[in-house]
C-alpha positions in Angstrom: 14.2 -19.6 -6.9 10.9 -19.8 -8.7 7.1 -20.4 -7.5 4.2 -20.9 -9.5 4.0 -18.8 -12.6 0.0 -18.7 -12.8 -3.1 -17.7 -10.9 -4.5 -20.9 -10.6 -3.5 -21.2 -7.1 -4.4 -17.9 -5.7 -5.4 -18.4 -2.1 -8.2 -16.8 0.3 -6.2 -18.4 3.1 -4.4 -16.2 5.6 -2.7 -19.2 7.1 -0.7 -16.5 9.5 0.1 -16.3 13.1 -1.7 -13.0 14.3 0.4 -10.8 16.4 -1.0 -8.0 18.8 1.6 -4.6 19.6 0.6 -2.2 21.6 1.7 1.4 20.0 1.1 4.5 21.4 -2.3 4.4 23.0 -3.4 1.6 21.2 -2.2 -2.0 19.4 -1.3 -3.0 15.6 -1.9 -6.2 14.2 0.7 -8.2 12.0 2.4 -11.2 11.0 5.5 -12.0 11.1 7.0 -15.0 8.9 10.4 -16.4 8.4 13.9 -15.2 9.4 16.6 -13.0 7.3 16.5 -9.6 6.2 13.3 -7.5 7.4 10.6 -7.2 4.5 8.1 -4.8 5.7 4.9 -4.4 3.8 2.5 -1.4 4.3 -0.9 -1.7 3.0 -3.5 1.6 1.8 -7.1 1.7 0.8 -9.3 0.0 2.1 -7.1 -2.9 2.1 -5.0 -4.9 5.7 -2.5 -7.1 5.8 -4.5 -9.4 4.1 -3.7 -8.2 0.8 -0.3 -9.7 1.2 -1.2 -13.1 2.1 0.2 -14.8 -1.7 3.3 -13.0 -1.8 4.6 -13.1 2.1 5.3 -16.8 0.8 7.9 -15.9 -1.5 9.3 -13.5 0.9 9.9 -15.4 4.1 11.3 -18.7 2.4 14.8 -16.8 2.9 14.0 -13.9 4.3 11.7 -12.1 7.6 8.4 -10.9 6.3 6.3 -8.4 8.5 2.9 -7.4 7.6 1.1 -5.1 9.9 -2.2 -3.4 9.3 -2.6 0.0 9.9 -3.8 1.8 12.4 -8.0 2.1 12.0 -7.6 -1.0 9.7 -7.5 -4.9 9.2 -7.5 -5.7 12.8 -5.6 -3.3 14.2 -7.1 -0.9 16.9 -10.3 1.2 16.3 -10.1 4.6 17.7 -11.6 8.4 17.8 -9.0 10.0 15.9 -8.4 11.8 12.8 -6.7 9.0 10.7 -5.1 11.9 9.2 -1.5 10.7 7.7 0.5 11.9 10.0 -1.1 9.7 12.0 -0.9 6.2 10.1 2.8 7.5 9.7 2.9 8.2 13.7 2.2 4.4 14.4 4.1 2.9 11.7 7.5 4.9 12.6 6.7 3.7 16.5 5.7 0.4 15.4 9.3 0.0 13.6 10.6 1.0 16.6 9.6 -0.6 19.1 10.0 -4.1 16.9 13.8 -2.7 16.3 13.4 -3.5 12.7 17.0 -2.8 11.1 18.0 -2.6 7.6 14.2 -2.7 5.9 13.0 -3.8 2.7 9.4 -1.5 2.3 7.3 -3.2 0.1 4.9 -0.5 -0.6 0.9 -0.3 -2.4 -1.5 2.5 -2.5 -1.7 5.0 0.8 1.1 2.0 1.9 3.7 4.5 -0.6 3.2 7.8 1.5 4.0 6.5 4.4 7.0 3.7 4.0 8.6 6.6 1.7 8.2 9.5 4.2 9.9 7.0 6.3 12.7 6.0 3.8 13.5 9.8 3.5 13.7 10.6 6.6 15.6 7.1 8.0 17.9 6.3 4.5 20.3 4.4 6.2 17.8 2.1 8.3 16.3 1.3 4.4 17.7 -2.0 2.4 15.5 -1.0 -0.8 12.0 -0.2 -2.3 9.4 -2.4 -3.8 6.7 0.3 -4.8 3.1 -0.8 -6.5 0.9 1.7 -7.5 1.9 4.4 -5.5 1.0 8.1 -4.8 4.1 10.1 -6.4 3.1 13.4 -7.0 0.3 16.0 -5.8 -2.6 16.5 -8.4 -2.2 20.1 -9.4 -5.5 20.8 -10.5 -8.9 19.1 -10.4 -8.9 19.0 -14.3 -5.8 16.4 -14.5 -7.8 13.8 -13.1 -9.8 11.7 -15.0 -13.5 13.0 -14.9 -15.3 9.6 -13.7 -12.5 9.3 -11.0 -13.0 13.5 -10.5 -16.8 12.8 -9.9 -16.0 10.3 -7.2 -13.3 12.0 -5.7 -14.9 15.3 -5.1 -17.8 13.1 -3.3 -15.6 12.4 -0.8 -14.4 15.9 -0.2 -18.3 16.6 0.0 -19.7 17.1 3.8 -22.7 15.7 2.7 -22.2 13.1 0.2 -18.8 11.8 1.8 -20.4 10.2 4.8 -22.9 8.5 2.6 -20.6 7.0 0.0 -18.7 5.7 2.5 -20.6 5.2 5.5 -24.0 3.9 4.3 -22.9 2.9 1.3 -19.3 1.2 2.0 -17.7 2.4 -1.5 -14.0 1.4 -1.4 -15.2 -2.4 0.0 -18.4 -2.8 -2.5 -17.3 -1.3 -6.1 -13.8 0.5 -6.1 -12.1 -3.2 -4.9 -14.3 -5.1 -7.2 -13.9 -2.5 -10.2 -9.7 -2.4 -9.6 -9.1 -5.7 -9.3 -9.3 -7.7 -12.6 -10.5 -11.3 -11.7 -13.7 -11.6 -9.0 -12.9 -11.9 -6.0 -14.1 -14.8 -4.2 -17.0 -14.7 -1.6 -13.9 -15.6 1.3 -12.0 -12.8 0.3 -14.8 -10.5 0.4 -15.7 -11.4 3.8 -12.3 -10.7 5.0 -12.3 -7.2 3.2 -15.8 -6.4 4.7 -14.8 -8.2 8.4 -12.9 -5.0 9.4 -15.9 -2.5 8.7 -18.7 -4.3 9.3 -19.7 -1.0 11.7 -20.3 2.1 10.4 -18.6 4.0 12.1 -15.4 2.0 12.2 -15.5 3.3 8.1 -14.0 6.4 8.9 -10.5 5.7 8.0 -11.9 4.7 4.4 -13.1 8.7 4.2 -10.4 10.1 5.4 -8.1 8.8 2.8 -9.5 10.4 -0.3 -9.3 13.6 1.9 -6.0 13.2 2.5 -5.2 14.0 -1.1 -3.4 16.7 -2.2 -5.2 18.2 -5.0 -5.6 21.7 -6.3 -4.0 23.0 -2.7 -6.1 21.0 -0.5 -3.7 18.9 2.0 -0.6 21.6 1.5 1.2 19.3 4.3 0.5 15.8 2.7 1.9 17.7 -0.8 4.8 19.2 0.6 6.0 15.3 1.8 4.8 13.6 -1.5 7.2 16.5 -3.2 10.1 15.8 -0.9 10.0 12.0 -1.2 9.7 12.4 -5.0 13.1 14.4 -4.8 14.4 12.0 -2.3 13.7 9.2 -5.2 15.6 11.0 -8.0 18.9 11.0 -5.9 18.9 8.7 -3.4 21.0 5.2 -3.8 18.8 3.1 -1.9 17.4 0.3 -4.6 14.1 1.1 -5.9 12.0 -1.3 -7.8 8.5 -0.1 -9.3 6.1 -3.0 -10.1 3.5 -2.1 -12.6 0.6 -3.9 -14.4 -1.2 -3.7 -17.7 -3.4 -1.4 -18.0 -2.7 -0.5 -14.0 -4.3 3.2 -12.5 -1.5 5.0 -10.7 1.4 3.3 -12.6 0.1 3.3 -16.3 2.5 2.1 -18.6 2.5 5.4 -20.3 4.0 7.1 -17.6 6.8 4.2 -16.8 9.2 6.4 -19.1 8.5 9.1 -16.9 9.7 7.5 -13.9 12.7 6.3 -15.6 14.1 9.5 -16.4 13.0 11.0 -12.8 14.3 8.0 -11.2 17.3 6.9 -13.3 18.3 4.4 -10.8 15.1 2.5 -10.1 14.5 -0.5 -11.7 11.1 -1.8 -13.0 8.8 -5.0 -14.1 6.1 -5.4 -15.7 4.1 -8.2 -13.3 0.8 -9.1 -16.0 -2.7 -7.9 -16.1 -4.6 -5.7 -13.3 -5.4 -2.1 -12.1 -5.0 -0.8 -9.0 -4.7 -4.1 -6.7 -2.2 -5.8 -8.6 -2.0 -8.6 -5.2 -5.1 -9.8 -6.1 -4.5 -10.2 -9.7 -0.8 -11.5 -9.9 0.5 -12.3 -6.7 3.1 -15.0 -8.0 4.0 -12.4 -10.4 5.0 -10.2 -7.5 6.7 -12.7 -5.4 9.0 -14.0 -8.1 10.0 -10.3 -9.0 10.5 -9.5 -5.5 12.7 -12.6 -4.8 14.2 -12.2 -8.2 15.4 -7.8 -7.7 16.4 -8.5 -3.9 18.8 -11.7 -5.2 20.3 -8.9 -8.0 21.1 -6.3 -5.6 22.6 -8.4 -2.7 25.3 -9.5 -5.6 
């Protein structure tokens, strides 16, 4: 089956029922559309379950889409933790289980990646397949590999001082890394829903602790041991895996799409059209169809 093939009719609509969990000591938003096999798609930076608003469509026409936003996020419970990822990953693995979700499709973006694949290795046989979009695949071994603009940024938010401002007073991720990663403007509605969650300064937080999350040049040993064990987990596992990548992309250039091929000779990938890093603002059709499209080939 095939939807539109253009942009033309990207929506700022989020014409979704909201649903309310309570996890652990506090709740999780989500939707949850249509009826089939569980798709269940786990957002990053500084995004919600918004981001998936064009493509859940596609999805729950024959299927059970689930979006939840993450814990600090969207409009999912604000509290006075760490927001390290052990705990987004905390929430999510008690959110999948107290929803009883069986035989999961992940459709991963972003910080999304970490955690749905931390899950996948450690729960294989509770995982249908993979949909991964720019996704966090390896530890950075040294400052020097990272491009220097990006290095700049990056080693602001590891800064005690300049951290809290970039993100706190000045709202970075919301005001110029969206804007700068996503290839068309985004409208003034969709802007407002990014901005809605984090309106408050101090409900920012998750937003900084994200970059600091990273595993670069030894910082965040725990965060690289689990990006290193997923990555094996990839290279051997049978579990469908289909990377969706954009021209000219940021974590999934098209330079190092051979490179994923030969460490992970069974995925599959697509090529979906023109963005960066938010490739769901860009070419959500694009996405649907090739998510409709792999999951039809690998239930023949």
């Amino acid at each position: 089956m095939i939807f539109k093939k253009n942009n033309e009719s990207i929506s700022a609509d989020f014409p979704f029922q909201s649903k309310y969990i309570d996890i652990l000591d506090s709740n999780l938003h989500y939707v949850d559309e249509g009826k089939g096999t569980t798709f269940l798609f786990l957002h990053g930076n500084p995004t919600s379950s918004y981001l998936w608003r064009n493509i859940i469509p596609f999805v729950s026409k024959d299927n059970r889409a689930i979006a939840v936003d993450l814990i600090g996020m969207g409009k999912s419970g604000k509290l006075d933790i760490a927001y390290k990822m052990t705990d987004h990953c905390e929430y999510i693995e008690a959110f999948i289980k107290e929803l009883e979700l069986k035989n999961i499709v992940l459709v991963l973006h972003d910080w999304g990646s970490f955690i749905g694949l931390k899950y996948a290795m450690e729960n294989e046989k509770n995982i249908t397949g993979v949909v991964l979009m720019e996704g966090i695949l390896r530890p950075w071994e040294s400052w020097e590999t990272i491009p220097v603009v990006t290095r700049r940024m990056f080693k602001k938010f590891f800064d005690e001082t300049e951290g809290p401002k970039v993100i706190y007073d000045d709202n970075f991720f919301i005001e110029k890394a969206m804007p700068y990663l996503t290839k068309r403007k985004l409208s003034k509605i969709e802007m407002g829903n990014y901005r809605k969650p984090f309106l408050e300064k101090p409900s920012r937080k998750p937003m900084l602790m994200f970059p600091r999350e990273l595993p670069i040049a030894g910082e965040n040993p725990e965060n690289a041991k689990v990006i290193k064990n997923y990555n094996n987990w990839l290279s051997v596992t049978d579990v469908p895996v289909h990377i969706l990548w954009a021209k000219p992309g940021s974590l999934f250039r098209k330079k190092f799409i051979p490179l994923m091929r030969k460490d992970f000779p069974k995925m599959t990938d697509r090529c979906v059209g023109k963005s960066k890093h938010y490739l769901q603002e860009d070419v959500p059709n694009e996405i649907g169809n090739a998510i409709v499209e792999w999951f039809a080939k690998i239930k023949e």
